[in-house]
C-alpha atoms as a printed R data frame, in Angstrom:
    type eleno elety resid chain resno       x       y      z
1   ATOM     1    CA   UNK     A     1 -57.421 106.215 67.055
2   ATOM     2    CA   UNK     A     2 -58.672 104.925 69.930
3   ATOM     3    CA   UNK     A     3 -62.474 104.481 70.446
4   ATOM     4    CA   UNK     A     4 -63.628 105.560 74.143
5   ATOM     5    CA   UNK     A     5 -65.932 103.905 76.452
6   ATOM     6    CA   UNK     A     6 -68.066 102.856 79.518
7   ATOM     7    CA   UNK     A     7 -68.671  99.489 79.306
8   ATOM     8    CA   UNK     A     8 -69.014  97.840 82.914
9   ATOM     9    CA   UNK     A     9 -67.618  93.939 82.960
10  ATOM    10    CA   UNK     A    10 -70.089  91.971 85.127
11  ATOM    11    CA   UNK     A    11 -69.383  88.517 84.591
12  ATOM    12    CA   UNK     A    12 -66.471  86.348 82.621
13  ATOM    13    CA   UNK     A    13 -67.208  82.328 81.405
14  ATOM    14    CA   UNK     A    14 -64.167  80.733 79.875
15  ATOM    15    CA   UNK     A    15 -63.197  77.461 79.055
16  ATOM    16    CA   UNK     A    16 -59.993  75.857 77.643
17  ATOM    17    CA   UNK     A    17 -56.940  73.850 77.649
18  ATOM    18    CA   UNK     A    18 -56.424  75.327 81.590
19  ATOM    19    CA   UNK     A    19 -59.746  73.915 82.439
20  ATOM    20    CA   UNK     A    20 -63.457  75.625 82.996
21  ATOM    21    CA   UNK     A    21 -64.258  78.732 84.900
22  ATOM    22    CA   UNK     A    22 -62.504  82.071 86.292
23  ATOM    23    CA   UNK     A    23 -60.877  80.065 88.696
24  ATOM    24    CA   UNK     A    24 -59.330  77.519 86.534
25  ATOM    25    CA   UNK     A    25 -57.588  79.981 84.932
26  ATOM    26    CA   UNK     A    26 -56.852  81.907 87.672
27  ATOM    27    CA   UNK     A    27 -54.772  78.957 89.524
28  ATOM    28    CA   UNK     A    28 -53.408  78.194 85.845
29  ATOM    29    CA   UNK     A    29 -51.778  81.908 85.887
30  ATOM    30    CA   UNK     A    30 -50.471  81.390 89.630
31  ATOM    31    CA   UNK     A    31 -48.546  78.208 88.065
32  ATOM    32    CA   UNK     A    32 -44.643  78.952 88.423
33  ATOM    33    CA   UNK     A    33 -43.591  76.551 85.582
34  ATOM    34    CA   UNK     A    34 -44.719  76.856 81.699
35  ATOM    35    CA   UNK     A    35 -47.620  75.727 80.888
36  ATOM    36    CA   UNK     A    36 -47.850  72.674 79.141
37  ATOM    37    CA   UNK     A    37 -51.627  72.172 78.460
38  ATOM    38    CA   UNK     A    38 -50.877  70.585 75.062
39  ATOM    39    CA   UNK     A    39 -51.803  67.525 74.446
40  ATOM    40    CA   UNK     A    40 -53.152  64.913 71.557
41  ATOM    41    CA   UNK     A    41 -57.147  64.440 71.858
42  ATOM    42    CA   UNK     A    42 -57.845  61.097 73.284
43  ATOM    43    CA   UNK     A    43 -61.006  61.199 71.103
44  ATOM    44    CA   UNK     A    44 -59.346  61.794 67.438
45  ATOM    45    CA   UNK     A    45 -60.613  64.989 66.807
46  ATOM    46    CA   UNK     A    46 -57.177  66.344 65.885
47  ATOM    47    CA   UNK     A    47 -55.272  65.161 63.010
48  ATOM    48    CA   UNK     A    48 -52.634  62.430 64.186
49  ATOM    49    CA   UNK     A    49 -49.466  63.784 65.357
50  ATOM    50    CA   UNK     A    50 -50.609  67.174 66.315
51  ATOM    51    CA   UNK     A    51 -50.695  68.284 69.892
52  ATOM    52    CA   UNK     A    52 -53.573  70.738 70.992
53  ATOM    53    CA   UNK     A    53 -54.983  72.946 73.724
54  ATOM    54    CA   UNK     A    54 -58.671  71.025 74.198
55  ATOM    55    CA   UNK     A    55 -61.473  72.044 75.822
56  ATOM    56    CA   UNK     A    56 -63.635  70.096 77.775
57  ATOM    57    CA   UNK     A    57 -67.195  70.813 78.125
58  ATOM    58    CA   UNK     A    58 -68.734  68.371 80.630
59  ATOM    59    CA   UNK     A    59 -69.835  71.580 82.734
60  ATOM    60    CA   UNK     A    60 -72.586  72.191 79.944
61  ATOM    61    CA   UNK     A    61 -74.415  69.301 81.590
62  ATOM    62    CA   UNK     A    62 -75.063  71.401 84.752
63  ATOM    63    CA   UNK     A    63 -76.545  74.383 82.317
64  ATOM    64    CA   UNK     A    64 -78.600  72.352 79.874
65  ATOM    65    CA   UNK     A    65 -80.351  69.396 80.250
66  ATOM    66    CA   UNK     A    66 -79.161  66.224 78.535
67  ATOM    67    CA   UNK     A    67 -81.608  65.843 75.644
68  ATOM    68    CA   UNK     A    68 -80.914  69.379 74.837
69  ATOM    69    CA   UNK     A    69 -78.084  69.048 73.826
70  ATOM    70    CA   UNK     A    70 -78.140  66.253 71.857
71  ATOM    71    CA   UNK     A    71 -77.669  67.731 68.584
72  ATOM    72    CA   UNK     A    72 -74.891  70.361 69.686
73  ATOM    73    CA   UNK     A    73 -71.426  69.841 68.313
74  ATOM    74    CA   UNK     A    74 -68.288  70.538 69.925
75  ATOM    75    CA   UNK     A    75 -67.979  74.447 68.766
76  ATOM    76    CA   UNK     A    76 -71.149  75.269 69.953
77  ATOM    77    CA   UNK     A    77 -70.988  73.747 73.001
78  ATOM    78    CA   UNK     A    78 -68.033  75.825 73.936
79  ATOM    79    CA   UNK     A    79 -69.880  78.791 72.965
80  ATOM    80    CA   UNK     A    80 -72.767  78.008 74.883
81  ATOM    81    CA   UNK     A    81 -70.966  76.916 78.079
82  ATOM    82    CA   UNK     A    82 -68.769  80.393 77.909
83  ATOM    83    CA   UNK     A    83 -71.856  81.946 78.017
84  ATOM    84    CA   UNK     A    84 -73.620  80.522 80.779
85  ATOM    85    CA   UNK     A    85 -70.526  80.651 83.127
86  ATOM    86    CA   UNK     A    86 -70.254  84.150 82.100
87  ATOM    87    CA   UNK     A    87 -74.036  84.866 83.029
88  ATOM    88    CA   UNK     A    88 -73.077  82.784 86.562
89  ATOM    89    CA   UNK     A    89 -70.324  84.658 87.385
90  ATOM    90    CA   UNK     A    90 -72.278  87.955 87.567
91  ATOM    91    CA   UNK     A    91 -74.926  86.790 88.853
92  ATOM    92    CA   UNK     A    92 -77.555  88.268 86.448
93  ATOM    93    CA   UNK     A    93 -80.756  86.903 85.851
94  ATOM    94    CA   UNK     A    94 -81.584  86.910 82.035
95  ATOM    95    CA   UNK     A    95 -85.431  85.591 82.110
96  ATOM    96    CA   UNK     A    96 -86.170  85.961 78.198
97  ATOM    97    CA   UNK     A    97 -85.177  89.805 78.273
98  ATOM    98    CA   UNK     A    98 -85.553  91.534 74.858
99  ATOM    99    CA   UNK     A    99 -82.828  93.773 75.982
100 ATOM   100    CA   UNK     A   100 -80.350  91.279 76.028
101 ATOM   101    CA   UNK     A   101 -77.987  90.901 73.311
102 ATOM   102    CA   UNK     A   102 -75.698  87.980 71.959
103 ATOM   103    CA   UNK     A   103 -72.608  89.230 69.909
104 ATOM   104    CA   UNK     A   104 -70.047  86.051 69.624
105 ATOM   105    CA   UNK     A   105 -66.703  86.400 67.706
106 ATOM   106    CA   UNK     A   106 -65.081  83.990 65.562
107 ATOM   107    CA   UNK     A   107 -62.068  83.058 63.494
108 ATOM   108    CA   UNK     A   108 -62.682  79.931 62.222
109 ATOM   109    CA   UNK     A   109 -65.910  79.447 62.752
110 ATOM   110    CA   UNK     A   110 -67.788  75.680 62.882
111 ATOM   111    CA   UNK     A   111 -64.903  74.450 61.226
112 ATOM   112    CA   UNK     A   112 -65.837  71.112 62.336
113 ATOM   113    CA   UNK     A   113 -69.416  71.031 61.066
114 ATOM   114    CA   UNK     A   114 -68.790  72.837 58.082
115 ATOM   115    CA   UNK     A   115 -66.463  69.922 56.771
116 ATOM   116    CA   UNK     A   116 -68.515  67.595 57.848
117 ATOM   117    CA   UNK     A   117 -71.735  68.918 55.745
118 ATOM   118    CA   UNK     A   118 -68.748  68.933 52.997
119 ATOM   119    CA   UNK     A   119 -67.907  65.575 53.305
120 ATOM   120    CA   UNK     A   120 -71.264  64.245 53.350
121 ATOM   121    CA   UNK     A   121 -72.274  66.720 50.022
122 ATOM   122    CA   UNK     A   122 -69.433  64.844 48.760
123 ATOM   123    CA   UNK     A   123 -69.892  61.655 49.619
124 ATOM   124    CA   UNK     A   124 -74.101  61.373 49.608
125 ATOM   125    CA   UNK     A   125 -75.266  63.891 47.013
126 ATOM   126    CA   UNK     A   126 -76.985  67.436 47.829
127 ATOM   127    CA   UNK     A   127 -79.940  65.430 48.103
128 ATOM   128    CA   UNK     A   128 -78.708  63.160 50.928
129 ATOM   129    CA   UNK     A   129 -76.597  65.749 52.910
130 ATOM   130    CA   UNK     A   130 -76.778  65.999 56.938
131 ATOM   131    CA   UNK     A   131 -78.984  67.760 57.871
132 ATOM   132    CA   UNK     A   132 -77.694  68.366 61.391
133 ATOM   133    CA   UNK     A   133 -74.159  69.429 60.284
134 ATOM   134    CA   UNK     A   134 -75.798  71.899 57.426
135 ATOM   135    CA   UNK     A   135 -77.417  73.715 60.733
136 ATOM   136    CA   UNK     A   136 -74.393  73.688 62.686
137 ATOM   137    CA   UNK     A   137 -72.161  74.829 60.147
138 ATOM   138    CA   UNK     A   138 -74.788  77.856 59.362
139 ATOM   139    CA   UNK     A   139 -72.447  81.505 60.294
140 ATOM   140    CA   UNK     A   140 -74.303  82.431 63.177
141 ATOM   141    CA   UNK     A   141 -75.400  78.435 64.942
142 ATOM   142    CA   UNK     A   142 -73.539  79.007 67.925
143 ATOM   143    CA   UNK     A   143 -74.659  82.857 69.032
144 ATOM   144    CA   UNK     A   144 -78.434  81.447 68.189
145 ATOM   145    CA   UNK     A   145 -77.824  78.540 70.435
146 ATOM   146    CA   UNK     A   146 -76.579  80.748 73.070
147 ATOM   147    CA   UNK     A   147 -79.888  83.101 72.594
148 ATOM   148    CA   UNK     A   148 -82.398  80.012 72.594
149 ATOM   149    CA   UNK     A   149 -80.740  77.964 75.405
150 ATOM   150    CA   UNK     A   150 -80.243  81.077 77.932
151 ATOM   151    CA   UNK     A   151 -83.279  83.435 76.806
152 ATOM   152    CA   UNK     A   152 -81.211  85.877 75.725
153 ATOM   153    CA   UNK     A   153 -83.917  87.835 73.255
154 ATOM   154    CA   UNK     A   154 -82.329  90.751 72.313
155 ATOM   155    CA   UNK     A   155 -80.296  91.473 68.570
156 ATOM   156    CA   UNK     A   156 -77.997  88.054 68.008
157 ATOM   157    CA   UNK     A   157 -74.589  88.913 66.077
158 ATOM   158    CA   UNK     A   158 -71.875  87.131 64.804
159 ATOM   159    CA   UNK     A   159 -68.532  88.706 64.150
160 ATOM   160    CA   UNK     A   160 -65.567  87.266 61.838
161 ATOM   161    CA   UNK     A   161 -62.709  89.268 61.385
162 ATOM   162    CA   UNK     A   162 -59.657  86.355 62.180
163 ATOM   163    CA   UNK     A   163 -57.311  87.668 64.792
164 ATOM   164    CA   UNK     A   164 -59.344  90.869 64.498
165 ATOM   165    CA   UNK     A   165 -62.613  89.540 65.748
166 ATOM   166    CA   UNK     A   166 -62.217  90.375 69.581
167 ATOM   167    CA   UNK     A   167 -62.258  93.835 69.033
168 ATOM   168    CA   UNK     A   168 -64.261  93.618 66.059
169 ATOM   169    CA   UNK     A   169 -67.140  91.765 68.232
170 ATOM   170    CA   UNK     A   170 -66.932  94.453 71.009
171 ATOM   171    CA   UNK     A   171 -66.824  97.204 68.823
172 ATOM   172    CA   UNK     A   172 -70.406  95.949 67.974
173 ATOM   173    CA   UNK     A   173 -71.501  95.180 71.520
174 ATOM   174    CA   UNK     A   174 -70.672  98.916 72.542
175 ATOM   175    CA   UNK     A   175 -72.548 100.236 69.555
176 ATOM   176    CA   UNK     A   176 -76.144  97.800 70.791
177 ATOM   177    CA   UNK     A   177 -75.337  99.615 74.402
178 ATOM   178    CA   UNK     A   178 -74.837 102.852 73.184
179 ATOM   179    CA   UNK     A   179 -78.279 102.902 70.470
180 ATOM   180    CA   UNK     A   180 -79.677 101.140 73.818
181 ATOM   181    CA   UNK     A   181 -80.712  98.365 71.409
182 ATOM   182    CA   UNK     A   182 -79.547  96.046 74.596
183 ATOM   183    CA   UNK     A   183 -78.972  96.761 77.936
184 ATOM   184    CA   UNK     A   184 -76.989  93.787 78.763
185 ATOM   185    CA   UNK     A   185 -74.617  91.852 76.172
186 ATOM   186    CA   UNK     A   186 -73.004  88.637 76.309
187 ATOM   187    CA   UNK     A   187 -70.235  88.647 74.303
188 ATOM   188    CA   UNK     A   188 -67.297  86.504 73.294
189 ATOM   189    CA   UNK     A   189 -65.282  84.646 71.214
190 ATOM   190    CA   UNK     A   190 -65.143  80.726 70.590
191 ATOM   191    CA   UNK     A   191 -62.427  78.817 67.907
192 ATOM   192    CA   UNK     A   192 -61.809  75.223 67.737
193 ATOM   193    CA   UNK     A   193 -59.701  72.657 66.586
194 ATOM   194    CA   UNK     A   194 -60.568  70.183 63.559
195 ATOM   195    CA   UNK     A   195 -58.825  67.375 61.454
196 ATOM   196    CA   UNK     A   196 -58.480  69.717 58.690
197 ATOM   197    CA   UNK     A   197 -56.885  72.783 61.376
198 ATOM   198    CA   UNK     A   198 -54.510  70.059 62.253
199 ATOM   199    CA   UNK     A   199 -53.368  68.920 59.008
200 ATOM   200    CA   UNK     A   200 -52.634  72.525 57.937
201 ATOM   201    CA   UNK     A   201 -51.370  73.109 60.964
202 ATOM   202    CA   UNK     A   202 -48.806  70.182 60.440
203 ATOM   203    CA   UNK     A   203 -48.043  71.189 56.700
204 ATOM   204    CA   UNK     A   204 -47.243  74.642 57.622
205 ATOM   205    CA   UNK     A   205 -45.782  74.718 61.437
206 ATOM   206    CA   UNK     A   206 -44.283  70.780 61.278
207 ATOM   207    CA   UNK     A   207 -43.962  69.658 65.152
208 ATOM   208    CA   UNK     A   208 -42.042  66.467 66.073
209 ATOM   209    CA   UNK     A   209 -42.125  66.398 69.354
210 ATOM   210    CA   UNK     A   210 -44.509  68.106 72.927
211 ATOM   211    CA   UNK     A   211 -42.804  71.894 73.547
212 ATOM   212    CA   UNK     A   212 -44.805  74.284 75.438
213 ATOM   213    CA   UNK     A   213 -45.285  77.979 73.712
214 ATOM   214    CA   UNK     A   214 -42.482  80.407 74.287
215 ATOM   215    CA   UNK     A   215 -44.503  83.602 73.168
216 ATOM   216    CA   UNK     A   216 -41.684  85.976 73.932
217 ATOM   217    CA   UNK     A   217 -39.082  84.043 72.220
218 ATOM   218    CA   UNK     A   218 -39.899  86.532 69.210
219 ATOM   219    CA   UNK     A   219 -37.557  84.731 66.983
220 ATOM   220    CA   UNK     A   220 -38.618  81.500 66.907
221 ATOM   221    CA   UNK     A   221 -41.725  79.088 65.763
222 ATOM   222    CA   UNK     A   222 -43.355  78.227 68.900
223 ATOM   223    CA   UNK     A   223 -46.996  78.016 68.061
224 ATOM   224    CA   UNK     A   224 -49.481  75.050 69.296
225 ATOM   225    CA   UNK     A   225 -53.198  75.110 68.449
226 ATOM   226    CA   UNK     A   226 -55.613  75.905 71.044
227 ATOM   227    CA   UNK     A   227 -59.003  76.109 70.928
228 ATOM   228    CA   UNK     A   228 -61.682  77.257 73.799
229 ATOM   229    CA   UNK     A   229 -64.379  80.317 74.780
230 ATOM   230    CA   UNK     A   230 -64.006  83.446 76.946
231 ATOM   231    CA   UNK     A   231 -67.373  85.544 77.094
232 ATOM   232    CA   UNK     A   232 -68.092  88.553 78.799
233 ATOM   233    CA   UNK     A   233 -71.579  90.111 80.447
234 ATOM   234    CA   UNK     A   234 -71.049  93.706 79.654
235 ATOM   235    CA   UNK     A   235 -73.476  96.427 80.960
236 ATOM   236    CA   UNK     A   236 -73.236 100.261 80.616
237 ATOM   237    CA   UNK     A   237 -71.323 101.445 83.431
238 ATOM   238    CA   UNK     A   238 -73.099 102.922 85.749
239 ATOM   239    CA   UNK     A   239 -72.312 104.604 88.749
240 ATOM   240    CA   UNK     A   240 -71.548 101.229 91.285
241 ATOM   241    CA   UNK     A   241 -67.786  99.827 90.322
242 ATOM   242    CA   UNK     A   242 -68.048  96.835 88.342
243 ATOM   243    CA   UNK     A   243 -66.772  93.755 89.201
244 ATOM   244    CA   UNK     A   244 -64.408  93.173 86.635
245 ATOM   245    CA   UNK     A   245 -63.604  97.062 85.969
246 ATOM   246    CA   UNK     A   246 -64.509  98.751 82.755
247 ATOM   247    CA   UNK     A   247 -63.801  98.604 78.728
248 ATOM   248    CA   UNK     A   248 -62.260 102.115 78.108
249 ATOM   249    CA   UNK     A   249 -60.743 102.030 74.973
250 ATOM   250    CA   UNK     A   250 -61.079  99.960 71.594
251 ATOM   251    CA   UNK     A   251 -59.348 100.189 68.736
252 ATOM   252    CA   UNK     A   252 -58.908  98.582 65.026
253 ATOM   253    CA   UNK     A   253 -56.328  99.858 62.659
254 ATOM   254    CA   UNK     A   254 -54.181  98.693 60.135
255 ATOM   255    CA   UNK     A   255 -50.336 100.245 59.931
256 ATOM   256    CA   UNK     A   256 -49.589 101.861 56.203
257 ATOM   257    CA   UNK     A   257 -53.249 102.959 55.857
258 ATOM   258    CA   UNK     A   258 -53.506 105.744 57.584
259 ATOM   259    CA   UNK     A   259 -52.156 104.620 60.656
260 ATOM   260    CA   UNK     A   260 -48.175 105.502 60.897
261 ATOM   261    CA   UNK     A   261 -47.732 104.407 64.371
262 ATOM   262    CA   UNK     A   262 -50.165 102.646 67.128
263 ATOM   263    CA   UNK     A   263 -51.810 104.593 69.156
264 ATOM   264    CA   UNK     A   264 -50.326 103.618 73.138
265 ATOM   265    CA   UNK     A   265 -50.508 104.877 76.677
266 ATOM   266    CA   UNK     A   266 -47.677 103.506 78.059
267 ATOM   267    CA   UNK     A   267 -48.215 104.380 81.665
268 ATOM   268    CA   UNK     A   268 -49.917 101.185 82.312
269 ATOM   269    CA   UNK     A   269 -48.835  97.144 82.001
270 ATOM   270    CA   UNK     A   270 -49.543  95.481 78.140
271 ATOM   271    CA   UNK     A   271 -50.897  92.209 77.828
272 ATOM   272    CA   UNK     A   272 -49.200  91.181 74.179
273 ATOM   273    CA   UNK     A   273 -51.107  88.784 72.281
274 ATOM   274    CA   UNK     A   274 -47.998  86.889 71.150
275 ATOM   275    CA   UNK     A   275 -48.996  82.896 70.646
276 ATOM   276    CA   UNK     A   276 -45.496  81.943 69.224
277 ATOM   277    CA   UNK     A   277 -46.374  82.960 65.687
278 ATOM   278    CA   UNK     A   278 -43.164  84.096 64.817
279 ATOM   279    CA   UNK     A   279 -44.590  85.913 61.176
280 ATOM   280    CA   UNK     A   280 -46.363  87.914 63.674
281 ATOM   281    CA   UNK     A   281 -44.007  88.901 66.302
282 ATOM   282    CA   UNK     A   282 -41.608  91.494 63.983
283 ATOM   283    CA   UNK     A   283 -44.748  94.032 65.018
284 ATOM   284    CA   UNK     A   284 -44.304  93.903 68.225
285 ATOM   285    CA   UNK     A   285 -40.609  94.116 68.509
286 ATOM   286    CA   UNK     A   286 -41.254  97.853 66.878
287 ATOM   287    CA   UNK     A   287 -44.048  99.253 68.243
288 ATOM   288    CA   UNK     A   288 -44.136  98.383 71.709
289 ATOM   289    CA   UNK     A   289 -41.924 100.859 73.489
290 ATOM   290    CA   UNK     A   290 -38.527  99.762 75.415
291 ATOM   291    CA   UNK     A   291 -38.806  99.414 78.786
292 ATOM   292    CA   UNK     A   292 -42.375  99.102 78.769
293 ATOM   293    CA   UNK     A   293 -43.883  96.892 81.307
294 ATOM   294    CA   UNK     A   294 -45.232  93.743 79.609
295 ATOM   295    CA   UNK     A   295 -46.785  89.976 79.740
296 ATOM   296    CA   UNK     A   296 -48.016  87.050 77.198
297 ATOM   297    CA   UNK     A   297 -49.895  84.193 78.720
298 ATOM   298    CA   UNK     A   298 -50.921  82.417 75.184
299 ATOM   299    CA   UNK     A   299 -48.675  79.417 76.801
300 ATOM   300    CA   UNK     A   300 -52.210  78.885 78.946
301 ATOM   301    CA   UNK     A   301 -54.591  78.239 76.489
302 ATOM   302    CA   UNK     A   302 -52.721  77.721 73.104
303 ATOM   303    CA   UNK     A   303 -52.903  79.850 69.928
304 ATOM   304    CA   UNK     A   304 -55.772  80.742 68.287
305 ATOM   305    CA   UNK     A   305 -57.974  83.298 66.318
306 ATOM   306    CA   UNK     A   306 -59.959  85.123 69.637
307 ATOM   307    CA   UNK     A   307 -56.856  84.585 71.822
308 ATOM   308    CA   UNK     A   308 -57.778  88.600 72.332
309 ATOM   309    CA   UNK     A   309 -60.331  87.284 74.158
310 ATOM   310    CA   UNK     A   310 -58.632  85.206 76.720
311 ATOM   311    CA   UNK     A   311 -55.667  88.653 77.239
312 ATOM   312    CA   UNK     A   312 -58.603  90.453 77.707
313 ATOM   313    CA   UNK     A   313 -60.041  87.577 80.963
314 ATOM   314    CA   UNK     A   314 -56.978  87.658 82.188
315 ATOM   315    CA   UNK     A   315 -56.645  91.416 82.324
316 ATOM   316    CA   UNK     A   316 -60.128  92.110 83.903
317 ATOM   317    CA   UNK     A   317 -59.304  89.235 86.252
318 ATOM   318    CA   UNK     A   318 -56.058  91.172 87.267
319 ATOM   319    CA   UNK     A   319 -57.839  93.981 87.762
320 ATOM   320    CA   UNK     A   320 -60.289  92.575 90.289
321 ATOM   321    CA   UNK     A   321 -57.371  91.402 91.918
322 ATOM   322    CA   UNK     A   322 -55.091  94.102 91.895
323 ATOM   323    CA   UNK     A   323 -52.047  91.895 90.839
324 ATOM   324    CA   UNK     A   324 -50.455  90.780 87.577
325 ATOM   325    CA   UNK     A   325 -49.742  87.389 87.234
326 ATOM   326    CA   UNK     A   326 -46.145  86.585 86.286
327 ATOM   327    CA   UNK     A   327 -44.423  84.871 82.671
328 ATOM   328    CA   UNK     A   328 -42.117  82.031 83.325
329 ATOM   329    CA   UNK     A   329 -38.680  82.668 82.506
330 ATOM   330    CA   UNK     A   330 -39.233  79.702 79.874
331 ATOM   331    CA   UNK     A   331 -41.673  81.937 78.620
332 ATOM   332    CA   UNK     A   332 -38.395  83.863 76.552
333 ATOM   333    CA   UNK     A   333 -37.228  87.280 76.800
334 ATOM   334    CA   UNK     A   334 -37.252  90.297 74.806
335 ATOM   335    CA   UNK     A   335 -34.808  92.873 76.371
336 ATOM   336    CA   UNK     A   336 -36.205  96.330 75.919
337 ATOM   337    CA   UNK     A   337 -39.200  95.528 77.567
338 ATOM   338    CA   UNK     A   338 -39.534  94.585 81.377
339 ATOM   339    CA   UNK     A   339 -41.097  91.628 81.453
340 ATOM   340    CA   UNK     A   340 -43.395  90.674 84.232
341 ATOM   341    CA   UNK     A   341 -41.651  87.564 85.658
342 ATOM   342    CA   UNK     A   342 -43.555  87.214 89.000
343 ATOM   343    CA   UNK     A   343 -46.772  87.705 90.632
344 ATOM   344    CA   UNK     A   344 -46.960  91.627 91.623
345 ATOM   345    CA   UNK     A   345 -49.026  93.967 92.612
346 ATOM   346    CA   UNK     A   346 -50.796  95.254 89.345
347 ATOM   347    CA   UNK     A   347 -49.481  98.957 89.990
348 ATOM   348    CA   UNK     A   348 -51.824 100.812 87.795
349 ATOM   349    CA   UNK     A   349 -55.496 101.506 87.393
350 ATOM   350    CA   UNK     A   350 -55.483 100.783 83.698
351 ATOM   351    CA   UNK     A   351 -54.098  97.288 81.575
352 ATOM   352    CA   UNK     A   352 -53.964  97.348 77.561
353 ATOM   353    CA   UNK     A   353 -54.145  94.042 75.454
354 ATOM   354    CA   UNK     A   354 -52.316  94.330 72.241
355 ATOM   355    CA   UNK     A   355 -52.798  92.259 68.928
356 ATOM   356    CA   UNK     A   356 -50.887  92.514 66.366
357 ATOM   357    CA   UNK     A   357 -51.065  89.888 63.070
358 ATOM   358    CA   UNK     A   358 -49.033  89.166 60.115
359 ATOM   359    CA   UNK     A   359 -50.768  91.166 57.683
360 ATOM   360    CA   UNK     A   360 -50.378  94.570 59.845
361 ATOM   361    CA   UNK     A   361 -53.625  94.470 61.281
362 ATOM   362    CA   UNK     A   362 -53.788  95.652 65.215
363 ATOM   363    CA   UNK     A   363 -56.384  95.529 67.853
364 ATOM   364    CA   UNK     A   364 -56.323  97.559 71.352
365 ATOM   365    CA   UNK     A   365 -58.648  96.746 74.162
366 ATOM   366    CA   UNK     A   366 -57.772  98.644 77.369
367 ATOM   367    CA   UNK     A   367 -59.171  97.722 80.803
368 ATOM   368    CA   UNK     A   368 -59.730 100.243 83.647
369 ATOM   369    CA   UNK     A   369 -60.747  99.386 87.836
């Protein structure tokens, strides 16, 4: 069952392996050819041999001053730079509100930090451990950042439900807007890559050499890490039309408990959250209905936990626009559905983004102008 809403998109922040900002992304979804954002981290933040979808956060330094961010680690910073383009974008003034609320979504969490504090328990004693990882490895770090460093005053949540946390995080955003707990919310989702991400991600999905992902190749292994932000500044809609359109519809379920099929409107386009995880794919193959108009774009920004979150951009960016941004051929094919292949006019009021994972667990965010 699908949970119905108002809830007005103002503003979107995201940051990736396509770049920083709306437009980034935007010209990275105009691309004709696959993306091929992967690449190896210059720095040695991934584990050797694995290729990556990195984010850069240089932008931060036009947000925050230098010395504040001296302590900030790589995770966070995404977070906090998603946030603050998100709050530029629409144009909003924030000012210390108590009425503004912080709900950020996560799969992995401070991955980084949180084996770092590890490795120093391990290596120094409890008695000698860092300090400065211990508080950025801390569950909720990056949505406190966020509050502290743009005056956001209002509740600060943190959501972790894996691939389930989009919809998990603005399940909770609608329910501060509808108690009127918060008037405004920033919310998002923010995953990165670590050394210990890579070397699992190496011992399960072994890579030997640079492919792009080829999400509707359903068959086949295709996966490559990404890691990034996309946040949102969501309002109750009102009666002016928002400048992203509207949240309508959320949904969590899980198919054999009490959910025999998945509850779609086909009479609009579906964004599929297919990232090349072929364990995951089977679901969609079977519940998204033939001839059904449909698009991936995972091949942008890589494959990871809140990739909901970056379907769900790209969908309130195509709805601003009034176009849908076409798959590469490359991209794969999948038959019974018709698959978006070039830039169109979007032809509908409404878009749906679609998650499925391997464990049967779905998520459903639909977008309406």
């Amino acid at each position: 069952m699908i949970l119905t809403v108002r809830i007005a998109i103002n503003g979107i922040g995201v940051v990736g392996g396509f770049g920083c900002g709306v437009e980034d992304l935007r010209r990275r979804l105009q691309a004709a050819d696959l993306a091929d954002g992967a690449r190896v981290s210059e720095k040695g933040d991934l584990f050797p041999g694995i290729l990556g979808f990195c984010a850069g956060t240089t932008r931060l330094g036009s947000f925050v001053p230098k010395r504040a961010l001296r302590r900030l680690d790589h995770f966070v910073r995404m977070a906090v730079l998603g946030g603050y383009l998100a709050i530029e974008d629409a144009g909003f003034p924030i000012d210390g509100s108590e009425k503004v609320g912080v709900v950020v979504a996560t799969g992995y969490g401070a991955a980084q930090a949180t084996f770092s504090f590890l490795d120093t328990v391990i290596d120094d004693g409890d008695a000698c451990a860092s300090p400065t990882f211990f508080a950025s490895s801390v569950h909720n770090a990056a949505a406190a950042y966020i509050s502290l460093l743009t005056r956001a005053a209002g509740p600060t949540i943190t959501v972790s439900q894996f691939e389930m946390s989009i919809p998990a995080g603005l399940l909770t955003a609608s329910r501060l807007l509808e108690e009127k707990k918060a008037d405004i919310v920033l919310c998002g989702g923010v995953d990165e890559i670590c050394p210990v991400l890579g070397y699992c991600w190496n011992r399960f999905f072994p890579v030997t050499q640079r492919v792009a992902i080829r999400p509707l190749e359903l068959n086949r292994q295709s996966a490559v890490p990404g890691e990034g932000a996309a946040f949102f500044l969501l309002s109750r809609a009102g009666s002016e039309s928002p400048k992203y359109g509207m949240i309508t519809g959320i949904a969590l379920g899980k198919l054999g408990k009490g959910e025999g099929s998945v509850p779609l409107n086909t009479g609009m386009p579906f964004f599929l959250g297919l990232d090349g995880k072929e364990s995951c794919s089977r679901l969609y193959a079977s519940h998204i209905p033939e001839g059904t108009r449909v698009a991936a774009y995972a091949q942008n920004y890589g494959s990871l936990p809140v990739g909901p979150a970056f379907d769900m951009a790209v969908a309130a960016i195509s709805l601003k626009d009034g176009r849908v941004y076409g798959v590469p051929q490359d991209a794969g094919d999948h038959p019974p559905w018709h698959i978006i292949r070039e830039e169109q006019p979007l032809g509908a009021s409404s878009v749906c983004c679609v998650k499925f994972d391997c464990h049967g667990n779905f998520g459903i965010i639909t977008l309406t102008r």
